[in-house]
C-alpha positions in Angstrom: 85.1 67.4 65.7 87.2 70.5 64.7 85.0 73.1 65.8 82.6 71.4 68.0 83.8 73.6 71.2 83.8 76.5 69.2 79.8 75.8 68.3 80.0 75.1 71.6 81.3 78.5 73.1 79.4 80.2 69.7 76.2 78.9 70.7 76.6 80.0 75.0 78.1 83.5 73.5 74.4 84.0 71.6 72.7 84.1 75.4 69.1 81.9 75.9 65.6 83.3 74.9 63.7 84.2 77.4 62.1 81.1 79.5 64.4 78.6 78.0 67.9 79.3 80.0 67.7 75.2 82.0 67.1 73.7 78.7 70.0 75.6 77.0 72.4 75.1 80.0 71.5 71.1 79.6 72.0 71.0 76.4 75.4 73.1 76.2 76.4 70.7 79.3 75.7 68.1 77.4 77.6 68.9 74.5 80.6 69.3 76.6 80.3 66.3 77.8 80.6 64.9 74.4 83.5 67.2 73.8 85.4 65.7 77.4 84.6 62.5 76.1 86.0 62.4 72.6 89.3 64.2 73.7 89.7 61.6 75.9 89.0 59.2 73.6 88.9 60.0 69.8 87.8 56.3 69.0 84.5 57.3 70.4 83.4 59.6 66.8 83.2 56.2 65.0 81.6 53.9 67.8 78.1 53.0 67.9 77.0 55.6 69.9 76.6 59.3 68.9 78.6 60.8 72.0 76.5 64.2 71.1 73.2 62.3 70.3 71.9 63.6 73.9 72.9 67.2 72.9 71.5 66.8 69.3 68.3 65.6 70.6 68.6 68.6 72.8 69.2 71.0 70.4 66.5 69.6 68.0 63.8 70.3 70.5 65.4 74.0 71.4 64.8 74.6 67.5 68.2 74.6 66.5 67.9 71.7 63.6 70.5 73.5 61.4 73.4 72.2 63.7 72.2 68.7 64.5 73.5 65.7 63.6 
């Protein structure tokens, strides 16, 4: 997770198109959550559960499949 919040802040610098400013806010907010939740607790990036598999998801359907998990 080295550069997640710079995706993060890379990705909210870029601005959303036109029409689609919730479902890029929801998904940024989402992958901060993710972020909060593996700097509290590291162990999370090999548990079960994708801590950014919301935001992926997300980001899938927003068209950006180049950065998904």
């Amino acid at each position: 997770m080295p550069n997640t919040p710079g995706h993060h802040d890379d990705i909210e610098a870029l601005g959303a198109p036109e029409g689609s400013d919730a479902d890029v806010t929801a998904m940024l907010d989402s992958l901060q959550g993710g972020i909060d939740a593996v700097q509290a607790d590291p162990s999370l990036i090999n548990g079960d559960t994708n801590p950014f598999g919301e935001a992926n998801d997300m980001a899938a359907a927003l068209g950006l499949t180049d950065c998904t998990g």
